[in-house]
FIZAZA-225643 format. One record per residue (C-alpha): x negated, y, z; residue in one letter. Coordinates in steps of 0.5 Angstrom, whole numbers, padded with zeros to 4 digits, always signed. Each point is the difference from the previous one (the first is absolute). Example, Ala and Ser with C-alpha at 12.3 -4.5 7.8 and 13.67 -1.06 7.14 Angstrom:
BEGIN
-0025-0009+0016A;-0002+0007-0002S;
This chain:
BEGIN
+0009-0015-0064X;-0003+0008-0001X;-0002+0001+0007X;+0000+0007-0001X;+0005+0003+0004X;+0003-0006+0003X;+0002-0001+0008X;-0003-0007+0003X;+0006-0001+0005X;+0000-0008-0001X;-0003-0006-0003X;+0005-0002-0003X;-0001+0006-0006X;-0007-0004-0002X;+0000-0006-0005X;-0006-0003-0001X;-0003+0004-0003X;+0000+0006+0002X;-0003-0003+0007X;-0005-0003-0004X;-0001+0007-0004X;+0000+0004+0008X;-0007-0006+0001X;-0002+0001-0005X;-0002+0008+0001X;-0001-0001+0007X;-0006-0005-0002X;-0002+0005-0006X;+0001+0007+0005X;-0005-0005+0006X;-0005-0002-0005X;+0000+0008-0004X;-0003+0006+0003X;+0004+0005-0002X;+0003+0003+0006X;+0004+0006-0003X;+0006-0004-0004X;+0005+0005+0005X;-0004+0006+0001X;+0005+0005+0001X;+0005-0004+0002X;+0003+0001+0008X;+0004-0007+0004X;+0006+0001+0005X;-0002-0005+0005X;+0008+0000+0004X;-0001-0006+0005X;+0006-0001+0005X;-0003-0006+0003X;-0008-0001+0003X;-0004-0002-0005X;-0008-0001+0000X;-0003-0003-0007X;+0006+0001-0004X;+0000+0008+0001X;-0008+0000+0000X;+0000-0004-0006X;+0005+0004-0005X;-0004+0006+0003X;-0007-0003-0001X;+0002-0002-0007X;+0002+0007-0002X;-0005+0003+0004X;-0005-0004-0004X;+0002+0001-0007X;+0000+0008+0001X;+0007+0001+0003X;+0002+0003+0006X;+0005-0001+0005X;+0005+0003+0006X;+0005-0003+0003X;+0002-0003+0007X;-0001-0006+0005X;+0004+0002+0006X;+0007+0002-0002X;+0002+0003+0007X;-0004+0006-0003X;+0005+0001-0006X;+0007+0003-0002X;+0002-0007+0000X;+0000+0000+0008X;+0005+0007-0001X;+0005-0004-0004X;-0003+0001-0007X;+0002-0007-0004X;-0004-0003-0005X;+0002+0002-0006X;-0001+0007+0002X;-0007-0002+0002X;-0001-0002-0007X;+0003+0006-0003X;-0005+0004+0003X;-0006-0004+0000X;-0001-0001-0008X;+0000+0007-0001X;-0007-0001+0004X;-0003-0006-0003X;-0001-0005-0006X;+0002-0007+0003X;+0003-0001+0007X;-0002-0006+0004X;+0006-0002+0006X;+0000-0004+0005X;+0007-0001+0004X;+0004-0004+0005X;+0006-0001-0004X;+0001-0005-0006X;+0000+0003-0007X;-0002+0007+0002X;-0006+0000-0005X;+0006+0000-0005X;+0004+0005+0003X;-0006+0004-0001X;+0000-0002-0006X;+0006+0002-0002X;-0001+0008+0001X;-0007+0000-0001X;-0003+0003-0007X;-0007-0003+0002X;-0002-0007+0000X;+0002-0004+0007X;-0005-0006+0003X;+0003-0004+0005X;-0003-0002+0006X;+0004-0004+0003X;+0007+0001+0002X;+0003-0002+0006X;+0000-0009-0001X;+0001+0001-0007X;-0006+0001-0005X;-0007+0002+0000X;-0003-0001-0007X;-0006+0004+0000X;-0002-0006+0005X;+0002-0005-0005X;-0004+0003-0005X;-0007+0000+0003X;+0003-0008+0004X;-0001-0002-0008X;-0006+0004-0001X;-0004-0003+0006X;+0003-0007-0003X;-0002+0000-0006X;-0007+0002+0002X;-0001-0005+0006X;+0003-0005-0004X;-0002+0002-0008X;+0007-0001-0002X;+0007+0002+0001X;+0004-0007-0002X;+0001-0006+0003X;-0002+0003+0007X;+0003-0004+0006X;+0001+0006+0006X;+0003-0001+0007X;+0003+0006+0003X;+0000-0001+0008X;+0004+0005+0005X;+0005+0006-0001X;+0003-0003-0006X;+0007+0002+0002X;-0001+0007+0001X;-0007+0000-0004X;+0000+0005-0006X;-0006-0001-0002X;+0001-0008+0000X;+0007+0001-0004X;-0003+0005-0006X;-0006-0006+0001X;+0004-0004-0002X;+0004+0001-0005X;-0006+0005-0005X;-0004-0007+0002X;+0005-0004-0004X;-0002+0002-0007X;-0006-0004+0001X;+0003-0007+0002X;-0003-0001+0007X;+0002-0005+0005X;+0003+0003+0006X;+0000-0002+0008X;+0004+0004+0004X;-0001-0001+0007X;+0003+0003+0005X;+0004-0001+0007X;+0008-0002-0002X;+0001+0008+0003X;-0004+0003-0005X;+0001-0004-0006X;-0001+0003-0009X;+0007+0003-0001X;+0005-0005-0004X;+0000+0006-0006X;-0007-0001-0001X;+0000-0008+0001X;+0006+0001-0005X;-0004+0003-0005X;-0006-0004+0000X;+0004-0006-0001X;+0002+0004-0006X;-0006+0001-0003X;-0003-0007+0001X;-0004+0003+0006X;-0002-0008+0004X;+0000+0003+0007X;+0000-0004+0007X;+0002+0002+0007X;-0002-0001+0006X;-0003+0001+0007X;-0005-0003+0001X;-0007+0005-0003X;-0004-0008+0001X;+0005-0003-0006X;-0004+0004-0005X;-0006+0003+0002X;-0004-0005-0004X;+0005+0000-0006X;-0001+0009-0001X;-0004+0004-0005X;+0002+0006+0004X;+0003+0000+0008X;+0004+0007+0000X;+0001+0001+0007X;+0004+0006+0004X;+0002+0003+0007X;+0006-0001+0003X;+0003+0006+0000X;+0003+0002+0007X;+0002+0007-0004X;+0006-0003-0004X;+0002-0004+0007X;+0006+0002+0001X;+0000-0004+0007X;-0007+0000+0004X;+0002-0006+0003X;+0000-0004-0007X;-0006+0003-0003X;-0003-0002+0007X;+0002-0007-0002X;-0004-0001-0007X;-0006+0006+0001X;-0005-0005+0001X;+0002-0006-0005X;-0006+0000-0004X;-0007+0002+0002X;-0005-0002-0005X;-0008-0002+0003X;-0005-0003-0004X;+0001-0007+0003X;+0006-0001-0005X;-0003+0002-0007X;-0004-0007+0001X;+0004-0004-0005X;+0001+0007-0004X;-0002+0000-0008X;-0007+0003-0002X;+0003+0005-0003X;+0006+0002+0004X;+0000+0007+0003X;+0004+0004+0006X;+0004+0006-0002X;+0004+0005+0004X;+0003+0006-0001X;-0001+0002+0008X;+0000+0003+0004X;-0002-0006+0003X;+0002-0002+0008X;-0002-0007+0002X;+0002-0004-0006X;-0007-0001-0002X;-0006+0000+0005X;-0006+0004+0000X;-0004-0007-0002X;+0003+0000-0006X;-0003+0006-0002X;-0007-0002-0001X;+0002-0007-0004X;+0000+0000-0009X;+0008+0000+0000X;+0000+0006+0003X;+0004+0005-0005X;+0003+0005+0004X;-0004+0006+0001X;-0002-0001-0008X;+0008+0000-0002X;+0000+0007+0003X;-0005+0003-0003X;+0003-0004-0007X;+0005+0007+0001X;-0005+0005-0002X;-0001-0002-0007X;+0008-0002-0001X;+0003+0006+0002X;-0006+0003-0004X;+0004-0004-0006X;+0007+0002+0002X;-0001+0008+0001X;-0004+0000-0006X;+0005-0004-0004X;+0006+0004+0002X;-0003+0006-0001X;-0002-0001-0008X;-0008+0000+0002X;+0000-0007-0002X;+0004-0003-0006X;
């Protein structure tokens, strides 16, 4: 793929190698000093739903690479609380900036934007969709916990019904022949297109309940909040909120080698315990997002070829 101009809306846009050409530049923007790829450039940051890392991040990645950024965080402060509609948002905004990051609270708004816009768009996150900037710095922080991409065995626990950073997960991570466990309650399990799709492509998979099943058998334990956001029934939320509660007793049996992500914000899946163990991942993971929208901005906006 030429990245120059290009919207990343969803995962399912990138072969293997375009994934692996977006690690690679991350790998060499990490390692490099040059701080200037994007001087001149300007990011919209539009975040229609709270966001802590994923809007930091994109704005640190451009900050750091010389760049500048303006945006919002609160939408309650903007024309979109008069009536303004999205499209006449993107309208106005592309005249004021280089690449627009959103974020937003219904399913396929970041193409919506796409649409409209002269710019490029980056989706974070729309609604229970996709969320594949995350899924880039997920393989990101993989292969450099594991040294490898191929042949990783992952457990992803929780939210996997409504879960768009499991859904894009999964199926970016399928170019890389993994073993999946999926383990969610009943409620809450991977949607039958994306099992669907695995199934295709010869993606091995297991269900189950029971985050005990696997814990011994993983390279990588994904783990994700119940979110009571996408409940439309408190009452139901209130039955699974709790179902999973990692502490540092449960990684006895665990791999040497296996390590904890989650993409937080994080409640109580995972104790506090866990924290100071050498499977711990997550506060890692999150800093992985620099330097891989660092590669995104640059690649789409030419600065890297």
């Amino acid at each position: 793929m030429d990245f120059l101009d290009k919207n990343i809306i969803s995962i399912e846009d990138f072969s293997k190698d375009d994934i692996l050409k977006i690690l690679s530049t991350a790998e060499e923007i990490e390692k490099s000093n040059n701080n200037k790829l994007l001087e001149g450039k300007i990011l919209a940051t539009l975040f229609f739903e709270p966001s802590t890392r994923t809007r930091l991040s994109h704005e640190s990645a451009m900050l750091r690479l010389g760049g500048k950024v303006l945006g919002f965080s609160d939408p309650s402060m903007t024309s979109g609380k008069k009536g303004e509609t999205l499209q006449d948002t993107i309208r106005m905004v592309h005249h004021y900036c280089d690449v627009i990051v959103i974020r937003h609270y219904l399913e396929g708004a970041a193409l919506e934007a796409a649409k409209v816009s002269k710019v490029p768009i980056i989706n974070a996150g729309d609604g229970a969709n996709q969320h594949p900037t995350q899924t880039f710095l997920d393989l990101y922080s993989i292969k450099k916990t594991q040294n490898r991409l191929d042949n990783v065995k992952v457990a992803i626990v929780g939210d996997l019904k409504y879960g768009r950073t499991v859904h894009s997960l999964a199926k970016g991570i399928s170019h890389f022949s993994p073993e999946l466990y999926f383990v969610a309650p009943k409620s809450l399990q991977m949607p039958d297109y994306i099992l669907d799709n695995l199934t295709k492509n010869n993606i091995n998979f297991m269900e189950t309940q029971n985050i005990e099943d696997i814990i011994d058998k993983v390279d990588i334990l994904y783990m994700t909040r119940i979110q009571q956001e996408r409940f439309d029934n408190n009452e139901e939320y209130e039955k699974v909120k709790d179902i999973y509660e990692l502490n540092k007793s449960m990684l006895k049996g665990c791999k040497s080698n296996m390590r904890i992500f989650h993409p937080f914000p994080r409640v109580n899946e995972i104790n506090v315990d866990v924290d100071e163990t050498p499977h711990a991942y997550y506060f890692e993971q999150a800093g992985n997002a620099v330097p891989v929208r660092q590669a995104l901005f640059s690649l789409v906006l030419g600065a890297k070829k």
